[in-house]
Phi, psi and omega in degrees: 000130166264119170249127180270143173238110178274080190286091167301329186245117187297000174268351169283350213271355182269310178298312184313306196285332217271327181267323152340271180319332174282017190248152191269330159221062173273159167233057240257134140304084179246131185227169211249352179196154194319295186324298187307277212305311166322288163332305195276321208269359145332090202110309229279140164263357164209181215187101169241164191170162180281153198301141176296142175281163189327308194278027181230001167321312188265359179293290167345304195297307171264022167275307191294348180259007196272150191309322164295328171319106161238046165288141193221326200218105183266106160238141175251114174344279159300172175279334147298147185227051171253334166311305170289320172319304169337297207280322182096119185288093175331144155292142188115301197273125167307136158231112182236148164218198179249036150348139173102333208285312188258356173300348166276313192271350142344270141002293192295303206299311173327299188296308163316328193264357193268308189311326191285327164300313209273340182232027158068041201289311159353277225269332171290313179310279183339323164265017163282329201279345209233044187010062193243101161317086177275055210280338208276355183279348198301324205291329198263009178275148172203199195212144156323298194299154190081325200275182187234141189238126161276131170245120175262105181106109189239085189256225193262319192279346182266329161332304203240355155289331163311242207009291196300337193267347182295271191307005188248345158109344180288152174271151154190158214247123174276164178214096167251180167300328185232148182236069188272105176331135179212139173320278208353306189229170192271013187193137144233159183194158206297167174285340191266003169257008177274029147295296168342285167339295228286309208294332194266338175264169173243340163259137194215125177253104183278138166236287197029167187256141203269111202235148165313313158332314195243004151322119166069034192283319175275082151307187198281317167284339169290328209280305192323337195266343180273131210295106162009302175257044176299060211268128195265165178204127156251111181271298253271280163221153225276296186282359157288007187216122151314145156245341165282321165311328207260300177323307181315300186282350166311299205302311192290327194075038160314306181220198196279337194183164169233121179265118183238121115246040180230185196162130192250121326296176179234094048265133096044090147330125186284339173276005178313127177281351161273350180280323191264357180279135200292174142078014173280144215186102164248129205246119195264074193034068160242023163323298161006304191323214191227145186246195144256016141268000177266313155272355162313306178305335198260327183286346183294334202252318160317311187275349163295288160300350168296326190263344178277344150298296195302316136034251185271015171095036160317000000 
């Protein structure tokens, strides 16, 4: 089978091509830039890469239609599809990705940003900066254990922030669409009760999925349903959060602080009114970002689907 591998991002590209390459009747190609690629997929019968970014959606949208494409089959690396969704997939081709891959350090990231409010890492860095014994923060310190977390969404990555908010001694409550019970976590409810929810937590974790539903789920009446002393965290997409609700509610001490790494749009505008907003923490969508167990998995999960394509009559 001919494959092409395009690594748009080079810390992935050594486990991938290394399970790719173990495989006996792969014929793998790897080429370094779009033109190379435009070139290579003529023959080829699969097409593996990190999701394209936005701007290169409509370039894609006639690669794949052009008279030569004999590609049957798309994987994608990473956990996002919204660059290939952009373009759009002919009927015929497989779109398979490694969901799942990057869900621990997902997770790690969640957990980074509930720690650093609680144990003032914001506010001691700042007086590292300005060499200062800040003895007075101690009083505004607290702990994870005991406290309780909403995980909004529970996929692969809300999967292992339970585990992970579990093992810190946290309660915690999922909020899906069907509120079907999972050992995982101690409590689930409907997506149509996390105003309740809200009420109730000390943490509110969106892993979600970005849907016309949860578009904008936290608005100006969710922060209002949310406890004072609140911190909201967004992995999932940048428009599942109102962002003038959210600033508004920052401002106001609606609720205590916010961790974002995602943000509609991306980058973040430097006049964007969340940037002067308090108690904020902003990250530039690497929750992701990669571990050498996250890529082992994603060449791991490329050669996995490649044979459940083959399957089904690849």
């Amino acid at each position: 089978m001919q494959i092409v591998y395009w690594p748009l991002r080079p810390a992935y590209e050594s486990p991938v091509t290394a399970a790719l390459r173990a495989e006996p009747d792969v014929d793998l190609t790897i080429v370094r830039t779009f033109e190379d690629l435009s070139a290579a997929l003529p023959g080829a019968d699969g097409l593996v890469m990190s999701d394209p970014p936005m701007s290169l959606a409509e370039q894609f949208h006639t690669l794949l239609r052009a008279p030569g494409t004999t590609v049957r089959w798309i994987h994608i690396t990473n956990a996002g599809h919204d660059g290939i969704d952009a373009a759009g997939v002919p009927d015929g081709i497989a779109v398979t990705g490694s969901a799942g891959a990057n869900a621990p350090v997902l997770a790690e990231h969640v957990i980074a940003f509930m720690l650093s409010f609680v144990r003032r890492v914001p506010a001691f860095a700042d007086a590292t900066r300005k060499h200062l014994w800040d003895g007075g923060q101690r009083a505004a310190m607290t702990s994870l254990e005991g406290q309780t977390v909403a995980i909004v969404g529970l996929g692969f990555s809300g999967r292992i922030l339970a585990k992970q908010a579990r093992a810190f001694g946290m309660r915690t409550i999922a909020v899906r669409h069907e509120p079907i019970p999972d050992p995982l976590v101690d409590e689930v409810q409907p997506l149509s009760a996390l105003h309740a929810v809200l009420g109730r937590v000390d943490f509110v974790a969106l892993t979600v999925a970005l849907t016309p539903e949860t578009h904008h789920l936290m608005g100006a009446a969710a922060f209002a349903a949310c406890k004072p002393t609140a911190y909201v965290i967004n992995i999932a997409r940048g428009a599942v959060i109102d962002q003038i609700a959210l600033a508004d509610a920052l401002r106001s001490g609606t609720i205590a602080g916010a961790g974002l790494d995602v943000t509609e749009p991306e980058p973040l505008p430097p006049d964007d009114p969340l940037w002067t907003a308090p108690n904020l923490i902003i990250t530039p969508h690497c929750a992701g970002s990669t571990s050498e167990m996250t890529m082992v998995r994603m060449g791991e999960y490329a050669v996995e689907n490649l044979a459940k394509y083959l399957r089904t009559g690849g």
